[in-house]
N, CA, C and O atoms as a DFTB+ gen file, in Angstrom:
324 C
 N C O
     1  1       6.009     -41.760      17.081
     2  2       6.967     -40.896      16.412
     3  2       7.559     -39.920      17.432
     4  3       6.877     -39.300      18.248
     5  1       8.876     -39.838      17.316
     6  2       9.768     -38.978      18.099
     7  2       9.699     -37.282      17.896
     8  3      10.101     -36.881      16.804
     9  1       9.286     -36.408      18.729
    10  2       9.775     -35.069      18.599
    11  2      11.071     -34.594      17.935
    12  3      12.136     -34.391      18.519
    13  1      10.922     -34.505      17.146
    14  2      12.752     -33.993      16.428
    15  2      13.265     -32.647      16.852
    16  3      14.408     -32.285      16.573
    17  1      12.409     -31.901      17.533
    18  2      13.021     -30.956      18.155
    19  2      13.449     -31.239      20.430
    20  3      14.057     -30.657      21.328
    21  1      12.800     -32.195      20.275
    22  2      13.296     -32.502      21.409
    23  2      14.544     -32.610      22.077
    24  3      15.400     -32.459      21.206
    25  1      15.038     -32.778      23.084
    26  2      16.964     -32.768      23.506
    27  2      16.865     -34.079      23.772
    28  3      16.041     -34.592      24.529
    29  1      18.094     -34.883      22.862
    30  2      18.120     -36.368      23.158
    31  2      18.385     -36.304      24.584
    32  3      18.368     -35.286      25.277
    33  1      18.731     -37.970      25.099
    34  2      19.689     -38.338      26.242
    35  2      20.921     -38.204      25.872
    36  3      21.496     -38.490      24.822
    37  1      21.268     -37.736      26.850
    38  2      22.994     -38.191      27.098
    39  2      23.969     -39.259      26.278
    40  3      25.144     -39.171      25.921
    41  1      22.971     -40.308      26.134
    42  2      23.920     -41.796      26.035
    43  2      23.776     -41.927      24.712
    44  3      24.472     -42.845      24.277
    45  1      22.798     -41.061      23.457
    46  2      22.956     -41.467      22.181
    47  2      23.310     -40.362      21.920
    48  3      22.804     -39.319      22.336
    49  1      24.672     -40.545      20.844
    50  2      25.130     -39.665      20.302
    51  2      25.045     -39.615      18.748
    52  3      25.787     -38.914      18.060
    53  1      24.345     -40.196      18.401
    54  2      23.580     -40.006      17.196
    55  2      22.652     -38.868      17.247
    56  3      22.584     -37.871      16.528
    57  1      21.980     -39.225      18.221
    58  2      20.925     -38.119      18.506
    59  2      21.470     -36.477      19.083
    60  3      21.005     -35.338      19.044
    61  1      22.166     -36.845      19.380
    62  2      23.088     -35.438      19.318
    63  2      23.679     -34.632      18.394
    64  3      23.809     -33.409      18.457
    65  1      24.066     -35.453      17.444
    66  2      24.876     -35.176      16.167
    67  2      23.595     -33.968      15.072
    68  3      23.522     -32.846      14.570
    69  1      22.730     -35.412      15.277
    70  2      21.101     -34.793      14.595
    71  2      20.620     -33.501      15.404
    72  3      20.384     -32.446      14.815
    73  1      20.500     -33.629      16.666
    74  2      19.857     -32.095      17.129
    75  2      21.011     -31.113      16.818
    76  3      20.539     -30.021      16.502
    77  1      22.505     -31.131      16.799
    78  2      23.252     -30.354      16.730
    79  2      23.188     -29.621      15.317
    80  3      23.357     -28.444      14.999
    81  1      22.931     -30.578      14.714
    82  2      23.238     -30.209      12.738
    83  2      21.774     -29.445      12.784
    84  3      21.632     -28.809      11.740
    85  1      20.797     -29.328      13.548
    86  2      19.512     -28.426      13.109
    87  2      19.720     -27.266      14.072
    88  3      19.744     -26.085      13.726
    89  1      19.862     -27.700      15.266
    90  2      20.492     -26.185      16.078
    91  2      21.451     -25.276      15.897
    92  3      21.234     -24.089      16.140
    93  1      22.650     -25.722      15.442
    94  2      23.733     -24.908      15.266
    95  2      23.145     -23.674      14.258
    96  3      22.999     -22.476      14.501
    97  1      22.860     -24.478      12.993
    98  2      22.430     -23.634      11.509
    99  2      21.790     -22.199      11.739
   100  3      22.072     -21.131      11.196
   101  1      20.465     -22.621      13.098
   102  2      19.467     -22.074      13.276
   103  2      20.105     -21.136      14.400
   104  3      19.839     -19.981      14.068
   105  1      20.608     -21.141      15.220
   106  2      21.367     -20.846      16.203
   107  2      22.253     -19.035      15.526
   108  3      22.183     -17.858      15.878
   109  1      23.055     -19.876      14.349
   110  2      23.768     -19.150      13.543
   111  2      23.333     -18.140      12.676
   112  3      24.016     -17.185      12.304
   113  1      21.826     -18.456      12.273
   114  2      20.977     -17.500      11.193
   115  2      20.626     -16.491      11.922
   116  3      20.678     -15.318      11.554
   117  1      20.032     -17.114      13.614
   118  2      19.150     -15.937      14.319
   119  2      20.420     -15.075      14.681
   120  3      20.301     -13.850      14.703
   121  1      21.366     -15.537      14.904
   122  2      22.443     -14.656      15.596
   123  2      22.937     -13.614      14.445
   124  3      23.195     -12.494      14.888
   125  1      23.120     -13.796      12.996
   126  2      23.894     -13.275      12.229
   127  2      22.453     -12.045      12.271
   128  3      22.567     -10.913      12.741
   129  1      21.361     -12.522      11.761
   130  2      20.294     -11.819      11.438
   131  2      20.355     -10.591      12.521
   132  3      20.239      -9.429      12.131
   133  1      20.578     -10.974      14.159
   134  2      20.399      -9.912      14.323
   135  2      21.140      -8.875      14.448
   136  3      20.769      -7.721      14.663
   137  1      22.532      -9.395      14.273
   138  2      23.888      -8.196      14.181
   139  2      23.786      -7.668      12.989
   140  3      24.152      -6.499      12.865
   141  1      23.379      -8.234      12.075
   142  2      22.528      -7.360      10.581
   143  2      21.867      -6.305      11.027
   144  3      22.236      -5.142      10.865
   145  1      20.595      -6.757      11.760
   146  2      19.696      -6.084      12.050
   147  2      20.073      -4.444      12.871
   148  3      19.650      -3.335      12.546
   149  1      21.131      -4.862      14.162
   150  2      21.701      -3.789      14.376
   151  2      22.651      -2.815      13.487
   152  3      22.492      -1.601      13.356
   153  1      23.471      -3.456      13.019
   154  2      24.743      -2.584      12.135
   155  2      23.434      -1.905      11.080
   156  3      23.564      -0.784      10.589
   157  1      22.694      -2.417      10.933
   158  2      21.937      -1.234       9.484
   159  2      21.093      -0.372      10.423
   160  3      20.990       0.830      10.176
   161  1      20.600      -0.805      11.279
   162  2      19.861       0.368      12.022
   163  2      20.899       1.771      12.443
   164  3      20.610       2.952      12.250
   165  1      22.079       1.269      13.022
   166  2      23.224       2.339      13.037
   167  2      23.411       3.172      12.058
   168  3      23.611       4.384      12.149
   169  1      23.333       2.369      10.883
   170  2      23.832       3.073       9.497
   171  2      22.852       3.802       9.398
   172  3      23.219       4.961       9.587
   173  1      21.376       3.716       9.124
   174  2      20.292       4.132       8.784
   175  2      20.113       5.318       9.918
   176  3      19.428       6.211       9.418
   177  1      20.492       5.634      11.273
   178  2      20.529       6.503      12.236
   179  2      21.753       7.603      11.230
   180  3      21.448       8.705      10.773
   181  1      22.716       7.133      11.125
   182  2      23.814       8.095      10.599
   183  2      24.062       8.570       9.246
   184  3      24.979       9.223       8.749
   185  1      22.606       7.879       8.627
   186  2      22.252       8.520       7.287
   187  2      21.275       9.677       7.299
   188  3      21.306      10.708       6.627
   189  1      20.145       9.167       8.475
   190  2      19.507      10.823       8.605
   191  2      19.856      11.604       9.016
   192  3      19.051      12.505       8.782
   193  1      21.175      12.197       9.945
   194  2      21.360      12.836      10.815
   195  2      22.517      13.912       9.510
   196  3      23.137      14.941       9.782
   197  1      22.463      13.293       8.351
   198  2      23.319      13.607       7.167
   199  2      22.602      14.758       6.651
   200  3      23.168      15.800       6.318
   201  1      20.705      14.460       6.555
   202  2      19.768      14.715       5.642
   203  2      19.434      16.109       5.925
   204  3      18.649      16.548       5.085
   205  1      19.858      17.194       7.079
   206  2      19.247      17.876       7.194
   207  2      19.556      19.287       6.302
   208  3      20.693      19.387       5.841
   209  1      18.843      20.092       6.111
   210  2      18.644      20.995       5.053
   211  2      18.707      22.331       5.436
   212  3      17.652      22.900       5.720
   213  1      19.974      23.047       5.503
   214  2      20.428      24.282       6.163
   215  2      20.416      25.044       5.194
   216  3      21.374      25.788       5.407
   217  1      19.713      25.497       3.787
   218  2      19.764      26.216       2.881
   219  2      18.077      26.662       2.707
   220  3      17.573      27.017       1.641
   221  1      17.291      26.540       4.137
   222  2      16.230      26.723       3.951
   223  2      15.814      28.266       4.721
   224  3      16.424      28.370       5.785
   225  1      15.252      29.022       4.531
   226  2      15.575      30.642       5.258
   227  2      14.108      30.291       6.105
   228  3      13.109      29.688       5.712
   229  1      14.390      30.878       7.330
   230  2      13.430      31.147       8.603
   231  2      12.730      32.190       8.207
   232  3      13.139      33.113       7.504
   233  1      11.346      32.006       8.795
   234  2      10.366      33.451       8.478
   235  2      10.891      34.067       9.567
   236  3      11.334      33.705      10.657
   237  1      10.620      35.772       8.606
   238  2      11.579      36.628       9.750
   239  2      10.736      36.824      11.364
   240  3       9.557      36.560      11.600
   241  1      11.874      37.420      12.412
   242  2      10.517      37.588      13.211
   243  2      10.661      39.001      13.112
   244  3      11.394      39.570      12.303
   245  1       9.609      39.794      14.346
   246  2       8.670      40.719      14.327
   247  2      10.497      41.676      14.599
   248  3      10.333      42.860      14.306
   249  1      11.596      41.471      14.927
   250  2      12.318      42.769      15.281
   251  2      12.817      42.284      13.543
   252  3      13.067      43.333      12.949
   253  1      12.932      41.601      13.020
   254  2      13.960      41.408      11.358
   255  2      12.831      42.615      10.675
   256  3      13.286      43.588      10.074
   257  1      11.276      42.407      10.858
   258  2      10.303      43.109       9.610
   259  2      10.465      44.256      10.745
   260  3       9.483      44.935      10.444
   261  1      10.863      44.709      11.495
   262  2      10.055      46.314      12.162
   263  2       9.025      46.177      12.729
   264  3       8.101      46.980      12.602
   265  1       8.963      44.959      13.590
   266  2       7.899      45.120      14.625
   267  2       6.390      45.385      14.262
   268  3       5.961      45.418      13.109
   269  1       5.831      45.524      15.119
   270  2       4.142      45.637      14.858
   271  2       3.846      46.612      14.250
   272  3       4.726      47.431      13.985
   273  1       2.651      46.795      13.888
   274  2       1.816      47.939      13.161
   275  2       1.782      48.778      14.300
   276  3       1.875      48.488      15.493
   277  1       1.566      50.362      13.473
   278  2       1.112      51.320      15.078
   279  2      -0.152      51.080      15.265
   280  3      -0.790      50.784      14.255
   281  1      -0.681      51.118      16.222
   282  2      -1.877      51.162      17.035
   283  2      -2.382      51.615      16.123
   284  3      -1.868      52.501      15.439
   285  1      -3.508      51.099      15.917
   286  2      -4.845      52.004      15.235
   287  2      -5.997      52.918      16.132
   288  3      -6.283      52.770      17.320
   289  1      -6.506      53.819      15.246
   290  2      -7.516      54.801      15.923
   291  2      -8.791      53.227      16.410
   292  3      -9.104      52.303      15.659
   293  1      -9.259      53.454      17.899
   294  2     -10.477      53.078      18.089
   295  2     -11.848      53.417      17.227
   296  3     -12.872      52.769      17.446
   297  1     -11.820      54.287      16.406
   298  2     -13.050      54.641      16.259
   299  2     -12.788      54.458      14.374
   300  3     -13.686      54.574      13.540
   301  1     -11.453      54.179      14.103
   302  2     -11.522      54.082      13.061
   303  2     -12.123      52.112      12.388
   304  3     -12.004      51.109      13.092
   305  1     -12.526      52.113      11.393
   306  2     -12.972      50.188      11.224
   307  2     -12.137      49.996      10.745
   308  3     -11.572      50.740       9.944
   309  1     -11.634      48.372      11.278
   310  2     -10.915      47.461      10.695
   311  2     -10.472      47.357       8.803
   312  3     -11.210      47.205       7.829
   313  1      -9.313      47.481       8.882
   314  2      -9.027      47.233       7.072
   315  2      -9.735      46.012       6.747
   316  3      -9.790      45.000       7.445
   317  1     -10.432      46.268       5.275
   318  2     -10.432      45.132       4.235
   319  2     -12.536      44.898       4.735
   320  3     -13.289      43.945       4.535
   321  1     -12.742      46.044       5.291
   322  2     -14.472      45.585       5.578
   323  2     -14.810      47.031       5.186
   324  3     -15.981      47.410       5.178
């Protein structure tokens, strides 16, 4: 039994006809598949870059609240003990 994926000879063109009609198809699926594959990855890049959420407020920093606490006394103890 013959390899059917094998490359005929030259001189039968039957056998050409046959590898052509299974290569082309296959040829054509992998190729479409992967320009699919790219064009949605593009899309899918230029759909998150949509997503981001500018109605969200930053914790303030230390100059927005007035900066640090004053120094505490050394000899006084820590709040909350």
């Amino acid at each position: 039994m013959e390899n059917p994926f094998a490359l005929p000879k030259p001189g039968a063109s039957a056998d050409w006809l046959i590898f052509l009609s299974i290569f082309v198809p296959v040829a054509l699926a992998v190729g479409g598949f992967i320009i699919w594959f790219m064009i949605s990855r593009k899309s899918r890049k230029h759909r998150r870059k949509h997503r981001k959420r500018h109605h969200r407020q930053l914790n303030p920093t230390l100059a927005q609240t007035g900066g640090l606490p004053p120094m505490r006394d050394p000899d006084e103890p820590p709040h909350g003990t």
